[in-house]
C-alpha positions in Angstrom: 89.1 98.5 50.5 88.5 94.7 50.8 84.6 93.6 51.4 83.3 90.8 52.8 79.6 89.9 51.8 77.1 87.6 54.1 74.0 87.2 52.3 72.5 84.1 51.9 70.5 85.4 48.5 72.5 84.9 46.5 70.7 87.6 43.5 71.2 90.6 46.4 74.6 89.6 47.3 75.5 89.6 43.2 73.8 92.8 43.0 75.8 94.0 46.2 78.9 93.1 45.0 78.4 94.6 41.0 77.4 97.8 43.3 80.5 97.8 45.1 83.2 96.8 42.5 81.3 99.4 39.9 82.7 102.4 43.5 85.8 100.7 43.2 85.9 98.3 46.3 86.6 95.0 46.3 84.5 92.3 47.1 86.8 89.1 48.6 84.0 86.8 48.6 80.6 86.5 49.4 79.1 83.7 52.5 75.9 82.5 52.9 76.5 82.0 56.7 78.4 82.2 59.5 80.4 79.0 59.2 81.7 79.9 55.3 82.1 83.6 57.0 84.2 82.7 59.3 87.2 80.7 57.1 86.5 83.6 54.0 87.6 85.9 57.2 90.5 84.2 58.0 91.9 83.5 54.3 90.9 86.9 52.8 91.0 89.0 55.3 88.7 91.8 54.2 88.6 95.2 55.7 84.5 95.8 55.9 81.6 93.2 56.2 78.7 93.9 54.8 76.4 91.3 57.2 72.4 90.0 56.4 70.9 89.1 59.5 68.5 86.0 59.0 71.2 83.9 57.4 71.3 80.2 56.0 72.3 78.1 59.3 71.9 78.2 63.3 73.9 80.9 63.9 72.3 84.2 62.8 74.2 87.4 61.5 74.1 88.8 64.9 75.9 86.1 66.4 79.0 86.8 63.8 78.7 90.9 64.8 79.5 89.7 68.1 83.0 87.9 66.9 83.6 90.6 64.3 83.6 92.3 67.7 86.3 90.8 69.3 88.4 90.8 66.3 87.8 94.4 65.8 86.7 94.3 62.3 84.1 97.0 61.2 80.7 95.7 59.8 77.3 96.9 59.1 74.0 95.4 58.9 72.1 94.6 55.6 68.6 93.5 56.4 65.0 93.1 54.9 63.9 92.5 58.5 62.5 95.5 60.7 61.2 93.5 63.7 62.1 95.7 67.0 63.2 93.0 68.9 65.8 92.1 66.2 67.0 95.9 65.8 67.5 96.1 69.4 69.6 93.2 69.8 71.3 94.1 66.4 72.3 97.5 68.0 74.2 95.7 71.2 76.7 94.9 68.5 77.5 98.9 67.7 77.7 98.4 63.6 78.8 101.7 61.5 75.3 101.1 59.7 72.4 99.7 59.0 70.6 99.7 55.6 67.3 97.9 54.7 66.3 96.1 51.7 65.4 97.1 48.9 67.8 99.8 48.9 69.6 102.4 45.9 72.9 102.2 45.0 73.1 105.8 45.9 71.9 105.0 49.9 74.6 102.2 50.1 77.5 104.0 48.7 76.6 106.8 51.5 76.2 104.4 54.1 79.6 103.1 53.5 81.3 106.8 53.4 79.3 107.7 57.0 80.7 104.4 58.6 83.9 104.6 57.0 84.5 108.4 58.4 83.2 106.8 61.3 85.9 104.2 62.0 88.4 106.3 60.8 88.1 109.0 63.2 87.4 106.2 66.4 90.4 104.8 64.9 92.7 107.7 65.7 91.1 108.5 68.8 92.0 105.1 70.3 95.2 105.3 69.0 95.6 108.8 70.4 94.6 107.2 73.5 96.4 104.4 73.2 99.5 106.1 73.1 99.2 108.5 75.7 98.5 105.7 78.0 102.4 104.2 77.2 103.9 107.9 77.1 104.5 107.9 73.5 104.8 111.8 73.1 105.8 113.7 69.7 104.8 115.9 67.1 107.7 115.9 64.6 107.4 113.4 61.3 109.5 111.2 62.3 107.5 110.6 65.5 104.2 110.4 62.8 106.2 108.2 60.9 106.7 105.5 63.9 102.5 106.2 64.7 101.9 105.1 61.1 103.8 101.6 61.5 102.1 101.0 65.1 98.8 102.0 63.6 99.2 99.9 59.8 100.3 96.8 61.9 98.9 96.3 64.9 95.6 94.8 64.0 97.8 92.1 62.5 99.6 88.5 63.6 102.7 90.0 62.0 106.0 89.9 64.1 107.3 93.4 64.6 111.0 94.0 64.9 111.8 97.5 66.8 115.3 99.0 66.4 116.7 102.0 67.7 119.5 103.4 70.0 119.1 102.6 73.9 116.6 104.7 75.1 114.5 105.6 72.3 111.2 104.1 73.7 111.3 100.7 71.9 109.3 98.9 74.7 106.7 101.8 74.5 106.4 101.0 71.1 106.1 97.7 71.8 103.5 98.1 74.6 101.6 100.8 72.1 101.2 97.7 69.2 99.9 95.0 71.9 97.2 97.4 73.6 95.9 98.2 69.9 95.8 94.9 68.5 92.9 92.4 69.2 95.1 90.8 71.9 95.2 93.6 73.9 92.6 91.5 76.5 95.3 89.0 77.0 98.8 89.8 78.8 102.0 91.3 76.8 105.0 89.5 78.4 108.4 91.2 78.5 111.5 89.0 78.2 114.9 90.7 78.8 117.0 88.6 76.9 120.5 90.4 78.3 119.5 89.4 81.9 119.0 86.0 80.8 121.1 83.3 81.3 122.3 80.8 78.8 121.4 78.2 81.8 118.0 79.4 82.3 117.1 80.3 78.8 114.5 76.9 78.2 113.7 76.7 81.8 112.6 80.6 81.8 111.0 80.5 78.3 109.2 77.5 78.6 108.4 76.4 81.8 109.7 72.9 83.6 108.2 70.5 85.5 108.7 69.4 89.2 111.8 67.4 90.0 113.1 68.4 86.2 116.4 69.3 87.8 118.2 70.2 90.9 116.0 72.0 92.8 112.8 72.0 90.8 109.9 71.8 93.3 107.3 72.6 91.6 105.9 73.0 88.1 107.1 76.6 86.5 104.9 78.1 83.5 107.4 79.5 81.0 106.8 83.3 79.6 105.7 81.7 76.0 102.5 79.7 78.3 102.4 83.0 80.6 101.4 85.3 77.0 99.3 82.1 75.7 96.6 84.3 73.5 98.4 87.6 73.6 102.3 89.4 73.3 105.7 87.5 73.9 108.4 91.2 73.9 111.8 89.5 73.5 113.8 92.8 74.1 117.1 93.1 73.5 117.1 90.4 71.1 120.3 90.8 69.6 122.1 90.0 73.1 120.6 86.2 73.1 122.9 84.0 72.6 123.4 81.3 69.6 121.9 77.6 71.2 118.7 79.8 72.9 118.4 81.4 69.0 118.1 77.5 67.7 115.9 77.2 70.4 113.6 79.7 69.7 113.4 79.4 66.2 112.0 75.9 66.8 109.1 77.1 69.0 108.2 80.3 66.7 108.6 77.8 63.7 105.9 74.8 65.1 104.3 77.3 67.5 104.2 74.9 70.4 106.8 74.3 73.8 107.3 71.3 75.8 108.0 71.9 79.1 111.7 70.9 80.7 111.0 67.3 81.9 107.4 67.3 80.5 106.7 65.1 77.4 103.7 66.7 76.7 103.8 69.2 74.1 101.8 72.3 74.4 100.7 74.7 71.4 100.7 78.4 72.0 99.6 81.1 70.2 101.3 84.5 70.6 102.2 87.1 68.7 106.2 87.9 68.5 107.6 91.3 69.2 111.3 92.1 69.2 113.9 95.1 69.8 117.0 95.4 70.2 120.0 98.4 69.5 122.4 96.6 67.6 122.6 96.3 63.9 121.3 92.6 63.6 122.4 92.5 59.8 125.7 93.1 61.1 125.5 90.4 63.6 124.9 88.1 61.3 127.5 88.7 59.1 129.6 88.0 61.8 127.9 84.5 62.8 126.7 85.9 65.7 123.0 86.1 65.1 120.8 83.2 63.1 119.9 84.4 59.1 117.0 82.1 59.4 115.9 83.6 63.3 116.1 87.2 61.8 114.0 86.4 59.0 111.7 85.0 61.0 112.1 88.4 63.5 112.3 91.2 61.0 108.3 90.7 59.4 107.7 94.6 60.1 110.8 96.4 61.1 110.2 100.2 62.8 113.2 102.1 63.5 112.4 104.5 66.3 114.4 107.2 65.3 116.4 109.0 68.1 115.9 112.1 70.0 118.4 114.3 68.1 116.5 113.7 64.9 113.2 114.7 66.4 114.0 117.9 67.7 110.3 119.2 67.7 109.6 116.4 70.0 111.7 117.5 72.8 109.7 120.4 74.1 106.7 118.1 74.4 108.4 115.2 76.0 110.3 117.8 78.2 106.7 119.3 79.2 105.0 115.6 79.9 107.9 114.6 82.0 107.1 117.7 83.6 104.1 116.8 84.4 104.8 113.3 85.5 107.8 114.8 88.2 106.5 118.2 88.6 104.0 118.9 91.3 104.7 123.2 92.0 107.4 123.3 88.9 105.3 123.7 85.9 107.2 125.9 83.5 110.8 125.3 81.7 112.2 128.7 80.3 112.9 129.5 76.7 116.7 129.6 77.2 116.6 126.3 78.8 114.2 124.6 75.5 117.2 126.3 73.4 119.7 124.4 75.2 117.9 121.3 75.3 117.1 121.3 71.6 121.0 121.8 70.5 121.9 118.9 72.7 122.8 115.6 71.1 120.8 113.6 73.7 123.1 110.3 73.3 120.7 108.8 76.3 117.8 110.0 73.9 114.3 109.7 75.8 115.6 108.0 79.2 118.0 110.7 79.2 115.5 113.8 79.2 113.1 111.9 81.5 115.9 111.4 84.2 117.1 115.0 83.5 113.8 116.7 84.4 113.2 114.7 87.2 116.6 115.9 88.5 116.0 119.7 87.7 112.5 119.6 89.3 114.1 118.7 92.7 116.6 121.3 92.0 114.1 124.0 90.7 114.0 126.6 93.6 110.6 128.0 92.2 108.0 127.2 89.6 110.1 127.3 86.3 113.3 125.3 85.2 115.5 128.6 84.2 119.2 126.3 84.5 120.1 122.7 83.3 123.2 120.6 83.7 123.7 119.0 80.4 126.6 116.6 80.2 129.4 117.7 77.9 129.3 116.5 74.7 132.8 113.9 74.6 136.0 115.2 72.9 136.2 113.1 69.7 140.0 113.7 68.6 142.3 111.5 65.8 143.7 108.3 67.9 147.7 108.5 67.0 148.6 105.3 64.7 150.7 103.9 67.7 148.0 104.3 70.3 146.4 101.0 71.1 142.6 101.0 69.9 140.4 99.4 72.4 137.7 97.4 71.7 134.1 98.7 72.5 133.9 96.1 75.0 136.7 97.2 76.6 135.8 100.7 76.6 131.9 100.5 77.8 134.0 98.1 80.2 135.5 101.0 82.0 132.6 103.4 81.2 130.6 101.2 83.5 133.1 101.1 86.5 134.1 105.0 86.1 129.9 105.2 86.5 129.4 103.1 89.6 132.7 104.7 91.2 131.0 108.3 90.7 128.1 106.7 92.3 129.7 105.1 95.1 128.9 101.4 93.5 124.4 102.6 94.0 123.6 100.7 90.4 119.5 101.8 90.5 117.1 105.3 91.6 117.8 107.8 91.9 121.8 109.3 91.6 122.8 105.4 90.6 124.9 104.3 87.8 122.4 103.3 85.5 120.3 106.6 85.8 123.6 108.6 84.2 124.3 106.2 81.9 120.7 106.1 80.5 120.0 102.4 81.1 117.9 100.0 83.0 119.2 99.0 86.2 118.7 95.3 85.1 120.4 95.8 82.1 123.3 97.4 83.7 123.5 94.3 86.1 123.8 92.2 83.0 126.2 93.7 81.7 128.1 93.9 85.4 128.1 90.1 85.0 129.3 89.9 81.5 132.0 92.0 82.1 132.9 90.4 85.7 132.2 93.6 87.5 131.7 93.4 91.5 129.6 96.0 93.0 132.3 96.6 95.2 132.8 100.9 94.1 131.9 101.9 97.2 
């Protein structure tokens, strides 16, 4: 545990910190006001601060509460002052404590375990909450294990690089680290870098202004200005292609954009959250993916694991869905968990969502008791003089046998990208990859 001091005596802030180090904490540095505070904040980056309210300076210890506030770091008060007026105000900052001078070593150490147990248990309750709020749903350890990532790094700067097969939740996961962090005030802007064009990469990304090209009438803001202050979520990163990767490594590198026909040049400041379901190591042993982007990318990795490794998740997702779809149908029988839990669930998450939202409209009374699960594919050895497609070629064809079964519908309800477990605008994406007309009619 990392402790800030702000004392501007400096014989009680020695004695403070020979109190603390003697428990085992460790004291980072101790400030005599706000302005030293504020850079030992940002260079140490302590855990606690330990705050003395008259300090050396303008700005009083109150007035840092208020920022520690903001940056949701936990503090408490250390004061000889008793002076109502200052006690009041000091409470409109909500500190885990307040101790005053002269104090024991024994009343300090218990102060610290009462606001510690304090923060801790807020702590998981707004994590609880923020969670629920992006439909993040589990009970199995491998669903804890993905909660322990969000939770250990989303009070942090640090880019975050989600993998995991499509439909897993990555954006969830994504969403779930920005509304915990301190930027969670400021917006969290989504990119979906399959749907974007090598031709619109810069103008999309960082904004142009008027009469930049063809058909520019006005000034554009680009996504990076858009999240200025909170979350750029580059997903699907691993589909960008090579120039936009040179391009973005030199933004994320000097953390500014210029503008398409602007010459002024604009700093940012967001924080950098990736996904994607290919094997980027792969991809860049294959010079299709940048070493130095992916270092830059892969800070804090989480691999959200899929469904058919979290088997105790999938009554609880199957029951939330419920709720979100069910209105009279409420109940899903034991024979039907059984058969959802020796499923393979290849569409993981997406999959089950859009499965109970089609057995709910099917459900004749107030319990699922039947569910059409797709048969698991026939895997058999490919004879040595059988042409071997490539996987291009085969999810290719996968994509036009699914928009001939749904009569070329691509999106809702019965469309292709509901059986295949995608988003609509990544299935048009890949349509234009591939050439594919929406002509299955």
């Amino acid at each position: 545990m990392k402790i800030l001091i702000v004392e501007d005596e400096f014989i009680v802030a020695n004695d403070l910190r020979l109190m603390l180090e003697k428990a085992g904490y460790t004291v980072v540095g101790i400030a005599s006001g706000v302005v030293q505070a504020r850079k030992l904040i940002e260079s140490k980056q302590p855990d606690w601060i330990l705050i003395d309210i008259i300090l050396k300076g303008a700005l009083t210890g109150i007035d840092l509460a208020r920022e520690l506030l903001t940056q949701h770091i936990p503090f408490l008060f250390i004061s000889a002052n008793t002076n109502q007026e200052i006690l009041e105000a000091a409470k409109t900052t909500n500190p885990y404590g307040f101790l005053v001078k002269p104090f024991r070593e024994k009343d300090l150490l218990v102060m610290l375990d009462i606001a510690f147990f304090r923060h801790e248990m807020e702590t998981k309750q707004q994590q609880q909450a923020v969670l629920q709020d992006t439909g993040m749903v589990g009970r199995s350890a491998a669903f804890a294990n993905v909660l322990d990532h969000i939770s250990k790094v989303a009070h942090s700067n640090t880019s975050v690089l989600i993998t995991g097969e499509s439909g897993t939740g990555k954006e969830r996961v994504a969403a779930a680290i920005h509304r915990a962090s301190a930027r969670s005030h400021q917006p969290m802007v989504t990119v979906n870098c399959a749907a974007l064009p090598l031709s619109l990469v810069e103008s999309e990304l960082f904004g142009y202004e008027r009469g930049a090209f063809t058909g520019a009438n006005q000034q554009r803001i680009g996504k990076f200005e858009q999240a200025n202050g909170g979350t750029v979520f580059l997903d699907e990163i691993g589909e960008l292609p090579l120039e936009a990767q040179v391009k973005l490594l030199r933004v994320l590198q000097q953390r500014e954009v210029e503008r398409l026909g602007g010459q002024a040049i604009i700093p940012i400041d967001v924080r950098i959250i990736t996904a994607t379901n290919r094997n980027l190591e792969k991809e860049v042993a294959e010079g299709r993916f940048r070493l130095d982007l992916y270092y830059r990318l892969n800070v804090f990795p989480i691999e959200v694991p899929p469904l058919r490794e979290r088997k105790d998740d999938i009554e609880p997702l199957a029951y939330y869905f419920l709720e979100k779809f069910g209105k009279t149908v409420n109940r899903i029988s034991p024979a039907v968990l059984r058969q959802m839990k020796e499923y393979p669930w290849p569409g993981n998450i997406r999959e089950l969502e859009h499965l109970i939202e089609r057995q709910v409209l099917l459900a004749e009374g107030q319990e699922i008791t039947s569910i059409d699960l797709r048969a698991q594919p026939d895997i058999t050895p490919v004879a040595s003089s059988e042409a071997i497609k490539t996987m291009e070629e085969m999810e290719k064809e996968h994509i036009i046998r699914a928009l001939k079964a749904s009569q070329g519908k691509v999106s809702g309800a019965g469309g292709a990208a509901a059986a295949l477990g995608i988003a609509a605008q990544t299935l048009f994406a890949k349509m234009k990859k591939f050439g594919i007309k929406q002509t299955y009619q």
